[in-house]
C-alpha positions as CSV (number, residue, x, y, z in Angstrom):
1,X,-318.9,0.4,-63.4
2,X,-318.2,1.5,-60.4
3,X,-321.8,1.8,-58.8
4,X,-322.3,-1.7,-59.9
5,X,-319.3,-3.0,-58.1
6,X,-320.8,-0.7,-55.3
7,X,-324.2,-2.5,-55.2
8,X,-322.8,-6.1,-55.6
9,X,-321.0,-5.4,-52.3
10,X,-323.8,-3.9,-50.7
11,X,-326.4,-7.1,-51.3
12,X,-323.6,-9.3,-50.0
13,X,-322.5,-7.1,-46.8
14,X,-326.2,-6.4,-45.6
15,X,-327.1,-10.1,-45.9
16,X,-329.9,-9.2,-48.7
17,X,-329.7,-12.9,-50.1
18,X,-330.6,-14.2,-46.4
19,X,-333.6,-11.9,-46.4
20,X,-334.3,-13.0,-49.9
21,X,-335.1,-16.3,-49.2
22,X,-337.7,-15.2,-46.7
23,X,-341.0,-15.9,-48.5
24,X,-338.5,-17.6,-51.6
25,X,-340.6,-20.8,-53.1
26,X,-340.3,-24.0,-51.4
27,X,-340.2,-25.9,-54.3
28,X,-336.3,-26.0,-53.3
29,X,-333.4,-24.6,-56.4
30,X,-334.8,-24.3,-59.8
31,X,-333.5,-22.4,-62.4
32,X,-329.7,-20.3,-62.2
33,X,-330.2,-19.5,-57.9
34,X,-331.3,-21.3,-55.2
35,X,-334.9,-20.4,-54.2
36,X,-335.8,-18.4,-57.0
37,X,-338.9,-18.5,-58.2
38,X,-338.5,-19.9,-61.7
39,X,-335.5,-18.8,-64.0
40,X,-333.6,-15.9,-63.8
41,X,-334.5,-13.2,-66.6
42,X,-331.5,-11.7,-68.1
43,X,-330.2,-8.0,-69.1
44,X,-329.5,-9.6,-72.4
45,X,-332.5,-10.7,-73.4
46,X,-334.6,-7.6,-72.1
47,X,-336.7,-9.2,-69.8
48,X,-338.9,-6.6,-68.3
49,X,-338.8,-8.1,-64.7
50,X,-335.4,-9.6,-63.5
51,X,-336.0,-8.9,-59.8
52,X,-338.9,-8.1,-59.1
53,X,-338.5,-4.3,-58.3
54,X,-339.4,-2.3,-61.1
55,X,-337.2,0.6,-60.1
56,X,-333.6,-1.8,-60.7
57,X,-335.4,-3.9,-63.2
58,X,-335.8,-0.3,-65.3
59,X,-331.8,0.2,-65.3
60,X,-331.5,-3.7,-66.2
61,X,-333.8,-3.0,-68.9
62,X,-331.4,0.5,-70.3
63,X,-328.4,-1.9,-69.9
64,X,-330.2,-4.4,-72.4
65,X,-331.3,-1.4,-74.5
66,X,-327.6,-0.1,-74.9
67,X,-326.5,-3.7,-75.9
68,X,-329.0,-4.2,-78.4
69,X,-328.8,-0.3,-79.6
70,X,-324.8,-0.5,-80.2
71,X,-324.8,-3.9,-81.7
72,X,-327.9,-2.4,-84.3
73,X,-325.5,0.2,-85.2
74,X,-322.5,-1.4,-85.8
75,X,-324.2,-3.9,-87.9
76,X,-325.7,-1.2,-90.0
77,X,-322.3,0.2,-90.3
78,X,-320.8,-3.4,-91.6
79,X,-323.1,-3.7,-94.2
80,X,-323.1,0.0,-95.3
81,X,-319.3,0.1,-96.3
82,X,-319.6,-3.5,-97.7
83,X,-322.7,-2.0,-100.0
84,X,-320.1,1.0,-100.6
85,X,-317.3,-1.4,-101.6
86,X,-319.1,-3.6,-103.7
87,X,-321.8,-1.3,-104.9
88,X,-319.7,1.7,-105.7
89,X,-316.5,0.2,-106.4
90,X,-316.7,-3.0,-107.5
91,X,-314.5,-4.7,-104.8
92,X,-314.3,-8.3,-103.7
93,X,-314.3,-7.5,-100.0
94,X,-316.0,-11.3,-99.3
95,X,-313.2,-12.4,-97.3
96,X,-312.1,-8.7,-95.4
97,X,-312.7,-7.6,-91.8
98,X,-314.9,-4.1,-91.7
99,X,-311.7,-2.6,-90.8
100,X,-310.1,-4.3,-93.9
101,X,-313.1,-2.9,-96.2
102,X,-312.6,0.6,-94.5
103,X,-309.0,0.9,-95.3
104,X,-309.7,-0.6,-99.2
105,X,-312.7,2.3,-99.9
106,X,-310.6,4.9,-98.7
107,X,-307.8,3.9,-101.5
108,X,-310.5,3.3,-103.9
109,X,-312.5,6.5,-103.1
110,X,-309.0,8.5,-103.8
111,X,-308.4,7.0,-107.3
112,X,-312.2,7.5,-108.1
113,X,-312.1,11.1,-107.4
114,X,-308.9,11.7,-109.6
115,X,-309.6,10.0,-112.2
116,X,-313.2,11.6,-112.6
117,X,-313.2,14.8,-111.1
118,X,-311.1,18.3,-110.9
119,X,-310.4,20.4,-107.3
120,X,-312.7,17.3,-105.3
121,X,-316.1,17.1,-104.2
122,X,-317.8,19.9,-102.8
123,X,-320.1,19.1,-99.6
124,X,-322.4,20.8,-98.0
125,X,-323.9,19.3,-94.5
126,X,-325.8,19.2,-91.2
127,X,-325.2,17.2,-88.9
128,X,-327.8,14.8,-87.2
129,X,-329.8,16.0,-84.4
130,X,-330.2,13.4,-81.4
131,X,-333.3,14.0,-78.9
132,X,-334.2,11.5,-76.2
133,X,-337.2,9.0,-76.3
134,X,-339.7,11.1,-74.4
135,X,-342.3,8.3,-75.0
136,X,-340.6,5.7,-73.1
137,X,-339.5,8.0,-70.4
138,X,-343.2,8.8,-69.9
139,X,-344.0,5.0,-70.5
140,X,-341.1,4.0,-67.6
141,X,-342.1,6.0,-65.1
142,X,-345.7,5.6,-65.0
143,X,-345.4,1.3,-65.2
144,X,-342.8,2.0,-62.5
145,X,-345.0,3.8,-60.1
146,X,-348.0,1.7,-60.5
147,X,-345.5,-1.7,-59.7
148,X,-344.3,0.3,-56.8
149,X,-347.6,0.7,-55.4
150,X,-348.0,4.2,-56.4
151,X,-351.6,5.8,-56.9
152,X,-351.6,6.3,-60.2
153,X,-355.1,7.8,-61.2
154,X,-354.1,8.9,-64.9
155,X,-352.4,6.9,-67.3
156,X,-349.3,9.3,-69.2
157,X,-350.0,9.4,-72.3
158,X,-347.0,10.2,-74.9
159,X,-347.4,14.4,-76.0
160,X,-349.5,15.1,-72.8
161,X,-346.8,14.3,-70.4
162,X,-344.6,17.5,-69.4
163,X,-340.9,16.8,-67.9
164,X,-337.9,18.9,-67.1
165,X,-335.8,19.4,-70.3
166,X,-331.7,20.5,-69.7
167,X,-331.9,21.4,-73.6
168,X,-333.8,23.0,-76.1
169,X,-337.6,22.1,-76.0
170,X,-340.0,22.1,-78.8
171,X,-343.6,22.9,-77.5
172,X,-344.8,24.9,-75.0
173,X,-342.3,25.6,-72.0
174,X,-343.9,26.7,-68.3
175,X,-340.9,29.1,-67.7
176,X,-338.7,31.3,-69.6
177,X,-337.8,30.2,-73.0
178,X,-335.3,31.7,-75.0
179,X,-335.6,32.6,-78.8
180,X,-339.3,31.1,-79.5
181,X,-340.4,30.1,-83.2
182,X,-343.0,29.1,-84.9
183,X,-342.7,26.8,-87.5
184,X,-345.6,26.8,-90.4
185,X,-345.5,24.0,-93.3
186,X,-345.2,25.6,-96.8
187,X,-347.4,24.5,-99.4
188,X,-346.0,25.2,-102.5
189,X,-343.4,28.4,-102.0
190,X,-343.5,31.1,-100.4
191,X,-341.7,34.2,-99.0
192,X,-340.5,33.0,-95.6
193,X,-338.8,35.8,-92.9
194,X,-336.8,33.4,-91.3
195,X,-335.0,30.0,-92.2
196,X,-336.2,27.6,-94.3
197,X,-336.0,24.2,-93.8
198,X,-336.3,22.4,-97.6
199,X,-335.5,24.1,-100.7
200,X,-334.9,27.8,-101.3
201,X,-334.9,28.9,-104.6
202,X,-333.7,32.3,-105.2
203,X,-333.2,34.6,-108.7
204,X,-329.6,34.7,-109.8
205,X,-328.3,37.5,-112.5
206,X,-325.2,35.8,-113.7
207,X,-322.7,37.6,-111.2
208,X,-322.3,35.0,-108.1
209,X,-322.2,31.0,-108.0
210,X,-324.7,29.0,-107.2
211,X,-324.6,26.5,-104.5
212,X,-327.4,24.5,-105.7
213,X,-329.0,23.8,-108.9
214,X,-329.1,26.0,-111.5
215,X,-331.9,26.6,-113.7
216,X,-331.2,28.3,-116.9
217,X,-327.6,29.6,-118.0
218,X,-325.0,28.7,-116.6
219,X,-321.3,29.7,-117.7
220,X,-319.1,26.8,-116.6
221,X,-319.4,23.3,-116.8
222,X,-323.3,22.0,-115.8
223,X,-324.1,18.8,-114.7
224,X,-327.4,18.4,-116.3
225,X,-329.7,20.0,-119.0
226,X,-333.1,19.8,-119.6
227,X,-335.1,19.1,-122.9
228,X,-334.5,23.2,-123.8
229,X,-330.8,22.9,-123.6
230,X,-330.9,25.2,-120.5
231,X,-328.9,24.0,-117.4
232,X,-330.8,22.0,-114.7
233,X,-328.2,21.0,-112.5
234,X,-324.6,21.8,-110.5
235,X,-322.9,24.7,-112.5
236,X,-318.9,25.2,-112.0
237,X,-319.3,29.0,-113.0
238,X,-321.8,31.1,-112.4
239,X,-325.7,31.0,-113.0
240,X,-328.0,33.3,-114.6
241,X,-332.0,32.4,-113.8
242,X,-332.5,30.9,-110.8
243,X,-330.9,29.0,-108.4
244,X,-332.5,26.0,-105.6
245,X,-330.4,25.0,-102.3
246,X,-331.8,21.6,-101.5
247,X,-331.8,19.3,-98.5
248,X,-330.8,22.2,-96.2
249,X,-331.6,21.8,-92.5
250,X,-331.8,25.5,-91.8
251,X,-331.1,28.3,-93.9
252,X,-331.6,32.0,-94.5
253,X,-333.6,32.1,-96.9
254,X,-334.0,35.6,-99.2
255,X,-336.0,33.9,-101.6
256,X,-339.3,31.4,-101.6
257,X,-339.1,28.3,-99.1
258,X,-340.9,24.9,-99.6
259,X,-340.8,23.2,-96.8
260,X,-341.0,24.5,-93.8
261,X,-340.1,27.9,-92.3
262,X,-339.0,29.2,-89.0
263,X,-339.8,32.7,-87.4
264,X,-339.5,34.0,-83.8
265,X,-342.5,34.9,-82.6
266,X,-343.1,36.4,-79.1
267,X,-343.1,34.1,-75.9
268,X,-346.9,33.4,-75.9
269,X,-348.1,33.8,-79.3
270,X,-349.9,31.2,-81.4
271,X,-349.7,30.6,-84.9
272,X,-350.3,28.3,-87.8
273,X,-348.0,25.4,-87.4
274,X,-346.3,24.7,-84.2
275,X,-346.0,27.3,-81.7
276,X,-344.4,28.2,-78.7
277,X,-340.9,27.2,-77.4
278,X,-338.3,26.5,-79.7
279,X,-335.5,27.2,-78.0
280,X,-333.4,26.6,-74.3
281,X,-336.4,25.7,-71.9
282,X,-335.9,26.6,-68.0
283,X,-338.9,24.8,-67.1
284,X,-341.0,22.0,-67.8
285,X,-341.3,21.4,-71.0
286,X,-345.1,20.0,-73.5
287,X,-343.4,18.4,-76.9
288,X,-339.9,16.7,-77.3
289,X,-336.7,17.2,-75.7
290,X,-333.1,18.0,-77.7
291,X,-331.4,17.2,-74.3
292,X,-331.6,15.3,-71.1
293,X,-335.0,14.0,-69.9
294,X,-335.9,14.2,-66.4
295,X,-338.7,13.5,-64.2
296,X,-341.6,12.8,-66.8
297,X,-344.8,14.1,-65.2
298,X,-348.3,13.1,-65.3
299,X,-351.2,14.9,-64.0
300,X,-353.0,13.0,-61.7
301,X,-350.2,11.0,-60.5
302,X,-349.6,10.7,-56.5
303,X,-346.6,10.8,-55.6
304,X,-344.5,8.3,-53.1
305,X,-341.6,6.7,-51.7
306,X,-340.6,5.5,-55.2
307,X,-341.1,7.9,-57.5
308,X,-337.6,9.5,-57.1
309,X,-335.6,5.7,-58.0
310,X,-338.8,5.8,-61.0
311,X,-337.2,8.9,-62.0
312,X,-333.6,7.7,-61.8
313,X,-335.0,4.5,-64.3
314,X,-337.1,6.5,-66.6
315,X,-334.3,8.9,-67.2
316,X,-332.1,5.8,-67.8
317,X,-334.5,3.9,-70.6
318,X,-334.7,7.1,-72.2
319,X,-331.1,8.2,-72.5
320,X,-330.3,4.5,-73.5
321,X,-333.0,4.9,-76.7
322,X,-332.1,8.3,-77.8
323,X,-332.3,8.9,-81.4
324,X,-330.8,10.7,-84.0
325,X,-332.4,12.1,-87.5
326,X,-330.4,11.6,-90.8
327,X,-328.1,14.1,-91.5
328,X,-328.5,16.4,-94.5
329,X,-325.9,15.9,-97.3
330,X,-325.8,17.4,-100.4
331,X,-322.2,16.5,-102.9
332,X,-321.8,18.4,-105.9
333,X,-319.1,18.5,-108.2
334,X,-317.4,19.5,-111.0
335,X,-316.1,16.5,-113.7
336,X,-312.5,16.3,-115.2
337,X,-312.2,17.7,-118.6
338,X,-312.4,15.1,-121.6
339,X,-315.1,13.0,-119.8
340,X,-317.7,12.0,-121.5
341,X,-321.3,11.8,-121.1
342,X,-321.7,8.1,-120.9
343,X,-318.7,8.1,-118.0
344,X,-320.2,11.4,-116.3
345,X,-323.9,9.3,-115.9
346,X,-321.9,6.1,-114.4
347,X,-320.4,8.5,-111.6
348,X,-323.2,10.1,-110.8
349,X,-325.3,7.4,-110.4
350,X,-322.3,5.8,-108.0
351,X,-321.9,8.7,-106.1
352,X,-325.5,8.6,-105.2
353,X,-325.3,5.2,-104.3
354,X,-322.0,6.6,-102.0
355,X,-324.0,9.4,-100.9
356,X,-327.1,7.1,-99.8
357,X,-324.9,5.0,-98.0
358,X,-323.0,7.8,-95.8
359,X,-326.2,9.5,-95.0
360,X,-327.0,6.2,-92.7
361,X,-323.4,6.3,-91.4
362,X,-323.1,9.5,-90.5
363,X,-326.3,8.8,-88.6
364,X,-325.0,5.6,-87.2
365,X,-321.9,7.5,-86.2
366,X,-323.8,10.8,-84.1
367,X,-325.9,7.8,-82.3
368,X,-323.3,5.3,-81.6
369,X,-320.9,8.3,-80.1
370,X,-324.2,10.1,-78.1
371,X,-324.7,6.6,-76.4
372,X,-321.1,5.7,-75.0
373,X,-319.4,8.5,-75.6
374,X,-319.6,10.9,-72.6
375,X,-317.9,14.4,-74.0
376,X,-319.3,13.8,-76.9
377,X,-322.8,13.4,-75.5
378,X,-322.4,16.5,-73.5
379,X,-321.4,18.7,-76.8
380,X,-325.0,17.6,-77.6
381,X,-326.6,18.7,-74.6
382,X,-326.9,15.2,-73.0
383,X,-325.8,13.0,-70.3
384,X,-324.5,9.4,-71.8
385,X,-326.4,6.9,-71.2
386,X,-323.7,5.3,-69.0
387,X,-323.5,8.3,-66.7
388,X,-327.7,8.5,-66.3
389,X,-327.5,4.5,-65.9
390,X,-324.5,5.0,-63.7
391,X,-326.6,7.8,-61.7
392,X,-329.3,5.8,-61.7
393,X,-327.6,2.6,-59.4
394,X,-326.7,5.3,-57.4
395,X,-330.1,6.2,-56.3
396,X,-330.8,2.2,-55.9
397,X,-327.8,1.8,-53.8
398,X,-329.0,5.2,-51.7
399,X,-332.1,3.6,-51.1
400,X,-330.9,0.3,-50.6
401,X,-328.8,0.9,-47.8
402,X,-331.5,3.2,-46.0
403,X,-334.1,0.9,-46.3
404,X,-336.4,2.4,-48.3
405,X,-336.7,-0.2,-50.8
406,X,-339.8,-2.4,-50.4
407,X,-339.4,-5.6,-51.6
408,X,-342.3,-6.7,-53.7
409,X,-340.9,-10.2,-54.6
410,X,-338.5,-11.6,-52.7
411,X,-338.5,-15.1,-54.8
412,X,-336.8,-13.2,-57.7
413,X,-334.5,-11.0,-55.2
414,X,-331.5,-13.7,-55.6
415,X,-331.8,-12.8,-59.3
416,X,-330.3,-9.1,-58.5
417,X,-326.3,-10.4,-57.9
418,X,-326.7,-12.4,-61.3
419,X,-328.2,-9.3,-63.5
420,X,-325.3,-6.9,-61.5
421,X,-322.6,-8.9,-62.8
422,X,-324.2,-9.3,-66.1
423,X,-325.1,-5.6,-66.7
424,X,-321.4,-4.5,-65.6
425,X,-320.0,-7.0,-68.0
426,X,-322.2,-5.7,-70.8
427,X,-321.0,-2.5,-70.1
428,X,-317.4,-3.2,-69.7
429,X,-317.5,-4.8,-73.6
430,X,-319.6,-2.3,-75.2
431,X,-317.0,0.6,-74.7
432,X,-314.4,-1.9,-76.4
433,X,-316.7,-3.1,-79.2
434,X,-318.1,0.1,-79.9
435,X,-314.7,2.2,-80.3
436,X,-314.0,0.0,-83.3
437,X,-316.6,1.3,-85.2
438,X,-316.3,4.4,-84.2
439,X,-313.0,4.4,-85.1
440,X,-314.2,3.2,-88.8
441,X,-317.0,5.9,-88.7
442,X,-314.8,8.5,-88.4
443,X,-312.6,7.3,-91.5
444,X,-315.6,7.2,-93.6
445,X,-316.7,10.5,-92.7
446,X,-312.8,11.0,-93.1
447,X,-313.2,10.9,-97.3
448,X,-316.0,13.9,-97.5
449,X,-313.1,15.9,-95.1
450,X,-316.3,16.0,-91.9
């Protein structure tokens, strides 16, 4: 907030808008400023040129990707715990407030558990991963160059580009990576020497629990049996046969994988699958990016005067669409004595319902926090997107002042004071709309004790 202020007093002290109107259009005012050439676009809306200098008009276009990002997410999250509250417990919640329906699951999800099941549910999860979009970093800063006026003889092309990654980097890294893996797709089952990301299944002689399914005796309570009589599902006791940890993001695995599974091989090896760096990159990095994006690079590109403010932009498009893969959840449980089959197959089939649900929020919840909130961000290995955006007009304002900034279009310049306020006011009310759901986030994730 801050470096927009900065700027906004800037254009005004060094007389920009007088030089603006130098080569404005002569057509007199037309749209929101005098001498513009045809409306102003607006950080709302995304409009791709708002100035006419792609290296603001690329932090004008992050400030529009935040807004529309946050306002995606809460909306998913209004219309999760509504399909919760009405798809799982059967409330009326026509007439509540999200925080309303937040606060009426969490006494419902009590009384649910109580009545159905004994010592609560048992969880087991991974959190989501977030990465920044590579793709539009490489996409930003090559459009950027080439409106700048910069030779660019080689279009970037997403997978080919190689940047500098702050985090982990999955690919090939031109410096020292540490702990590389390879990672080969599992047809079937197999042995795997590493972790295994799917399902391990593992033989079981009756004297430990099971964490997963159990296939064939189980001496407890089981949640399931097949057409044999032999248990095929969660087993309160213990399990004797074999036993299948699904939806695990990364596990030891002394058994057979499916999926995939992960082994370290040495630095430069190859292998079937992906291989080369999977781990903390000091380099550039080929592949994606479990951190902070900087400085995409493409070969054959020149560089020049603006390729530093390109940077500063591309960095700030991608922070602003970072992502973040569903979580993996897996609730098992043990029923309340007395209930009967009939009242065991309605819970189940509602607490998958639940369990749907609160995959997409907890997903909502690790993206919406990695965007605006800043220690949480860094936990992941990230700047927010408000510090990089914040960075970002920054570099502008550096070059602004030194008079390195050539002004492509000056009929769009008056535009800039406009977008500034527009971006720091879109800003400003994201933190305050955003903490809300946060706030409600956390409550959900509250009832499975994450």
């Amino acid at each position: 907030m801050k470096s927009i202020k900065n700027v906004l007093a800037v254009l005004i002290v060094v007389g920009l808008s007088g030089f603006m109107m130098a080569g404005a259009c002569e057509d007199g005012p037309s749209g929101l400023t005098d001498g513009v050439c045809g409306e102003c676009g607006t950080v709302s809306n995304g409009d791709a040129t708002i100035t006419g200098m792609a290296q603001l008009d690329g932090i004008f276009k992050a400030v529009g990707t935040m807004k529309m990002r946050t306002g995606s997410i809460k909306g998913d999250f209004d219309a999760r715990v509504r399909a919760i509250a009405e798809g799982v417990f059967d409330l009326d919640v026509s007439a509540m407030s999200t925080a309303e329906v937040v606060a009426a699951i969490e006494t419902a999800f009590d009384a649910w558990i109580s009545a159905n099941v004994d010592g609560g549910i048992s969880v087991s999860y991974q959190p989501p991963k977030c990465e920044a979009n590579v793709d539009v970093a490489v996409s930003a800063q090559a459009q950027c160059e080439a409106k700048a006026g910069c030779d660019v003889e080689v279009e970037c092309e997403p997978g080919q580009a190689s940047f500098e990654c702050s985090g982990k980097c999955e690919g090939s890294c031109s410096a020292e990576c540490t702990v590389p893996t390879c990672t080969v797709k599992i047809e079937g089952s197999a042995e795997c020497s590493g972790e295994c990301q799917g399902s391990c299944t593992v033989e079981v002689d009756g004297s430990v629990g099971c964490d997963g399914k159990c296939s064939g005796e189980c001496d407890g309570e089981c949640s399931a049996y097949n057409a044999e009589g032999s248990c095929n599902g969660t087993c309160s006791g213990t399990c004797n046969g074999s036993c299948t940890m699904e939806g695990q993001a990364a596990m030891e695995c002394s058994g057979s994988c499916s999926g995939e599974c992960k082994a370290e091989v040495e630095a430069d090896a190859t292998c079937e699958g992906t291989a080369g760096c999977s781990g903390e990159c000091s380099g550039s990095c080929e592949g994606s990016c479990k951190g902070e994006v900087k400085a995409p690079k493409c070969e054959g590109n020149a560089d020049c005067d603006a390729s530093a403010d390109c940077e500063a932009q591309a960095s700030a498009q991608a922070s602003a669409s970072l992502t973040c893969t569903p979580p993996s959840l897996s609730l098992d449980v043990a029923f309340a004595a007395g209930l009967d089959a009939g009242a065991k197959a309605e819970f189940m089939a509602k607490l998958e319902k639940f369990k749907v649900e609160m995959i997409g929020i907890l997903q909502g919840t690790a993206n919406l926090r990695a965007l605006v909130d800043a220690d949480y961000a860094a936990e992941l290995g990230f700047e927010s997107p408000v510090v990089t955006i914040g960075a970002s007009v920054d570099a502008f304002l550096s070059d602004l002042t030194s008079g390195k900034i050539e002004v492509e279009a000056p009929g769009l310049l008056p535009c800039a004071i406009p977008a500034f306020q527009e971006a720091g006011d879109i800003l400003g009310s994201i933190g305050g709309d955003a903490s809300a759901t946060i706030e409600g986030q956390i409550k959900m994730a509250a009832l499975l004790k994450l």
